[in-house]
C-alpha positions in Angstrom: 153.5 92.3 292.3 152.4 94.1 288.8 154.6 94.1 286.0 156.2 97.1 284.5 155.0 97.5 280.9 157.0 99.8 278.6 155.9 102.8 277.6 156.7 102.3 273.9 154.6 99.1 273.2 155.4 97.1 270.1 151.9 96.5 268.0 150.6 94.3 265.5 148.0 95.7 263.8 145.1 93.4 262.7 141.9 95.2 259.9 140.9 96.1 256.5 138.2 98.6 256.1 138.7 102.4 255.8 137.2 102.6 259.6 140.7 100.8 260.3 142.7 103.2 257.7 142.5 106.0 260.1 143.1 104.1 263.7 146.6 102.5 261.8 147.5 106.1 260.9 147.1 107.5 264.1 149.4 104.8 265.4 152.3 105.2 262.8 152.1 108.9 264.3 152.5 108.0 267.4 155.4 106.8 270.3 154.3 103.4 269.5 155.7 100.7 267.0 153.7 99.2 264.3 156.2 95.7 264.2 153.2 94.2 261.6 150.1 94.4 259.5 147.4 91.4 259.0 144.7 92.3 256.5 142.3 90.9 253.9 142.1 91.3 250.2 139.0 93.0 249.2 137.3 91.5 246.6 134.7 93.9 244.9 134.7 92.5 240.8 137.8 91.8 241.4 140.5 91.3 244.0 142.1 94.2 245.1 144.4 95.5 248.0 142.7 97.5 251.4 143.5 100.8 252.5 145.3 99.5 255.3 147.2 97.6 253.1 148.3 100.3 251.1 149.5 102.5 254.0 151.6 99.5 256.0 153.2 99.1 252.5 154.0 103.1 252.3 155.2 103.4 255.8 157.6 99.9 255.1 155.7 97.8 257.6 155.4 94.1 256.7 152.3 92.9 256.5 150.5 89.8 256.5 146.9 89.1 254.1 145.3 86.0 255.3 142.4 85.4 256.5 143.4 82.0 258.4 145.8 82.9 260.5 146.2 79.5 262.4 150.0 78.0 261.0 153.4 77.6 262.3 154.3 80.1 259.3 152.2 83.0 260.5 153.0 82.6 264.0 156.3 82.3 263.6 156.4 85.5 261.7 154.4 87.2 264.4 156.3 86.0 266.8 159.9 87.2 265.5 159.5 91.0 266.9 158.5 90.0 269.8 155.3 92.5 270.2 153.5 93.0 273.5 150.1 93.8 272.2 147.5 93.3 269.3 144.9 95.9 268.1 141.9 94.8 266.3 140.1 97.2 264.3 137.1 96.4 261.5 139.2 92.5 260.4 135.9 90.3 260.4 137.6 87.0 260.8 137.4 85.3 264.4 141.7 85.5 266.1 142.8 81.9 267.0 144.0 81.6 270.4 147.6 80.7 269.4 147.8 84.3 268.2 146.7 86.1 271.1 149.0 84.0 273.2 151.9 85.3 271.8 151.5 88.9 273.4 152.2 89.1 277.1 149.4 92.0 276.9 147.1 89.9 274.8 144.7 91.7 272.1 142.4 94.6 272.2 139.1 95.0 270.0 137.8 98.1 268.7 134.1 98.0 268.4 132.1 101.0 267.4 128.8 100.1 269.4 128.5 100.4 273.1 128.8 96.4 273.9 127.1 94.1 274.3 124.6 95.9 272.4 125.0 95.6 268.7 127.5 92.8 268.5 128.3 91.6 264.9 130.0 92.8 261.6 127.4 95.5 260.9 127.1 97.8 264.5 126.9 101.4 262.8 124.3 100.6 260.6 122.1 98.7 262.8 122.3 101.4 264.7 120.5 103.8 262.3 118.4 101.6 261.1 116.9 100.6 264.6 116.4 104.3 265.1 119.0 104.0 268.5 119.0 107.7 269.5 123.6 106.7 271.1 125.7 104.5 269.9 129.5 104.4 271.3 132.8 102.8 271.1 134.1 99.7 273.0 137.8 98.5 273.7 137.4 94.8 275.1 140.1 92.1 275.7 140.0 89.3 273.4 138.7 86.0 274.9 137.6 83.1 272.4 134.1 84.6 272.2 133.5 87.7 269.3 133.0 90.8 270.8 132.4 89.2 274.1 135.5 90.0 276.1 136.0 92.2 279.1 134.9 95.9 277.9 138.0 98.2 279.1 137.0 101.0 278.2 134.2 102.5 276.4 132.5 106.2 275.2 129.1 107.1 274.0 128.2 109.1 271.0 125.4 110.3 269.9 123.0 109.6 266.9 122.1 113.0 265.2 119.0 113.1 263.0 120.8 113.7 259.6 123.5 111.3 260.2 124.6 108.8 257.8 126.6 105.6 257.6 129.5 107.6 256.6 129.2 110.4 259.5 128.5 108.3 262.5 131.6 106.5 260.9 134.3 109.7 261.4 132.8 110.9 264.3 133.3 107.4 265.7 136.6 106.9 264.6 137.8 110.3 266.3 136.2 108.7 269.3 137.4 105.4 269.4 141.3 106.9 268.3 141.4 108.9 271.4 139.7 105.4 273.5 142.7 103.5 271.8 145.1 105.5 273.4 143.9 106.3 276.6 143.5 102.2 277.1 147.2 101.7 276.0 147.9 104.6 278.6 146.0 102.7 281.4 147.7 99.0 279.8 151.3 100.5 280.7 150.1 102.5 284.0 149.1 98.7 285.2 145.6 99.5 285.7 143.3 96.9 286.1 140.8 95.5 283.4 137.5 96.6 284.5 134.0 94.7 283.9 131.8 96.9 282.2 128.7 95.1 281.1 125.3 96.1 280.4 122.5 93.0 280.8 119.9 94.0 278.5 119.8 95.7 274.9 121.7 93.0 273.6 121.3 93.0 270.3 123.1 91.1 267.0 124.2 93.5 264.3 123.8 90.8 261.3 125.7 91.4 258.0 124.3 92.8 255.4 122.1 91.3 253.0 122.2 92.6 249.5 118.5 91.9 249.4 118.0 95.0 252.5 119.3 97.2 249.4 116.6 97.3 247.6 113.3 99.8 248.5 110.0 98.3 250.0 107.6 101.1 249.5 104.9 99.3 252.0 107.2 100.3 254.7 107.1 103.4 256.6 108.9 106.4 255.4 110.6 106.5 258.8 111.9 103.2 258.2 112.8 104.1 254.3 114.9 106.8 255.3 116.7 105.3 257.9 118.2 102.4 255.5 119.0 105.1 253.2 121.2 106.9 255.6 122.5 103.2 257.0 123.9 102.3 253.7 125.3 105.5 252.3 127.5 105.6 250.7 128.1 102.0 250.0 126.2 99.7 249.4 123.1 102.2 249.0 119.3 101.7 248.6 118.2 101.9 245.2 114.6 100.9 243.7 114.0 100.0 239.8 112.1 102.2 237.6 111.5 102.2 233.9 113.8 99.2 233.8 116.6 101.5 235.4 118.5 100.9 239.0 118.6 103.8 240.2 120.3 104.7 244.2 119.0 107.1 246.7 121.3 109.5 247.7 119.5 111.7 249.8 115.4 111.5 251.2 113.4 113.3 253.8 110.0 112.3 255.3 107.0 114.1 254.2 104.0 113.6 257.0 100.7 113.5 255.6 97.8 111.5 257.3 97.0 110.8 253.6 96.8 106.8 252.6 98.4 106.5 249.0 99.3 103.3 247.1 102.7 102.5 248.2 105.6 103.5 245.6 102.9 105.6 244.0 104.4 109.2 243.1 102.1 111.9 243.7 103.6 114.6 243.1 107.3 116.5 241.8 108.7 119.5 242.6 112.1 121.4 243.2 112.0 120.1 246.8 111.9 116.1 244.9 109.9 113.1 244.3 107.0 112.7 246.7 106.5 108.9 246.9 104.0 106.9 248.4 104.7 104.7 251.5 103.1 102.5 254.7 102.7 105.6 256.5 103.7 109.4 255.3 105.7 110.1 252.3 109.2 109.8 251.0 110.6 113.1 249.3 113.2 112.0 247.2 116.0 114.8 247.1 119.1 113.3 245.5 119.4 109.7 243.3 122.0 108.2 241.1 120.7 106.4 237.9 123.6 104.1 236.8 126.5 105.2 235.0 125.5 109.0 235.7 126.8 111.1 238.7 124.9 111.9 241.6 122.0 115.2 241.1 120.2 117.1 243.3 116.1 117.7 243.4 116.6 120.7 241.4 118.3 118.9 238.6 115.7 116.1 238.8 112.9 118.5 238.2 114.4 120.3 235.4 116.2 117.6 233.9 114.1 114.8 234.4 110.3 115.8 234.0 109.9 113.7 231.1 111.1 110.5 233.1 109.0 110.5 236.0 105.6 110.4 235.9 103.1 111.5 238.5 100.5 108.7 239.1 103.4 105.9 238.0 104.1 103.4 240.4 107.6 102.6 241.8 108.5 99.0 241.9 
């Protein structure tokens, strides 16, 4: 005989990033209870507090910033509500056992890939940069594997050309809201966890490296402007010039069967930077140079005609 699960399920929320801002909003909103909070502390320069952080703290929820989470203290703080179910959203730390035990309806992940493709810290951006033409959003039960749990629910989405780390990020969180709810829906209707697997296109979504950040101009331009996209706005691509750092915004691909020397610029216009690469060219249509705010082709060209050089090489 199934057990009858409330409709009003107490929740402990568990993330950090902005991705997990908006899903803990959405929450507060609605019938359910947020009981608790568990976060990280950011540290970028210096340490500082995460969005999600900052709204438990405005709506009065308590909230817990560890990122070991196995001791009698914590659990014992967890436990004292007495919540059914915890929601994982963008945390990045692995949930011991003892934690998920505590709620009679375990923990749910939210994973913006559609599993068990793009497992890892990193899914949205591997996504662009692989060139994947869908991506999606998966809601799996926690087991003691990452991202490896059964997949209850899940929704595709798809890549558009123009899209950046930042887009696919909003249009994946309005997805995955509306996927959080309807699995809490199916949780109290007593519906059964279903097995939804795929057996091939598994691939790892790595972290990050700060050396990907930085152009290679022997790649292709495809390539080039896929990264840029992936890590805008944060961390960015940038390439050195003049001695100067200086971020790409904004690029397109020019397609020219021409063979130039790669990083070589060939030519500067109101359109951008033409820039030499593996295969085809890189226009350039937006950059950053440190300390300065962010300018558009037009401003490059008119402001900056002195700076660049046709025939100099980018490094």
């Amino acid at each position: 005989m199934k057990t009858k699960i409330k409709k009003r399920l107490k929740i402990v929320f568990v993330g950090t990033t902005d991705f997990a801002k908006k899903y803990l909003k959405s929450l507060i909103k609605s019938k359910h209870k947020i009981t608790k909070v568990i976060t990280k502390r950011i540290f970028f320069k210096r340490k500082c507090i995460s969005e999600v952080e900052k709204i438990a703290k405005k709506n009065f929820i308590p909230v817990i910033y560890k990122t070991n989470l196995n001791n009698s203290k914590i659990i014992r703080k967890i436990k004292k509500k007495n919540p059914d179910i915890m929601i994982i959203v963008a945390y990045g730390e692995k949930i011991p056992e003892k934690i998920i035990n505590i709620f009679p309806l375990k923990a749910i992940n939210i994973h913006p890939s559609i599993l068990p493709r793009w497992k890892g810290p990193s899914p949205i951006q591997r996504a662009i940069l692989n060139g994947d033409k869908e991506t999606g959003i998966s809601i799996i039960l926690i087991n003691e594997k990452i991202d490896s749990g059964n997949i209850l629910y899940k929704k595709k989405c798809k890549i558009e050309k123009k899209d950046t780390f930042l887009s696919l990020s909003k249009k994946l969180c309005n997805i995955g809201i509306k996927c959080m709810f309807l699995t809490l829906k199916n949780i109290y209707k007593n519906k059964e966890h279903k097995q939804k697997d795929i057996k091939n296109n598994n691939l790892y979504a790595h972290k990050i490296k700060k050396s990907e950040t930085k152009l290679v101009w022997s790649k292709k331009a495809i390539d080039i402007e896929r990264s840029i996209r992936a890590f805008f706005p944060n961390p960015g691509n940038y390439f050195i010039y003049k001695k100067k750092r200086i971020k790409i915004i904004e690029s397109k691909i020019f397609f020219s069967k021409k063979k130039c020397l790669h990083g070589k610029i060939i030519k500067i216009s109101k359109n951008g930077i033409y820039v030499g690469t593996k295969e085809n060219y890189l226009i350039i249509k937006k950059i950053q140079l440190e300390g300065k705010k962010i300018i558009n082709s037009i401003d490059i060209y008119n402001g900056y005609k002195n700076f660049f050089k046709i025939g100099d090489v980018i490094k």
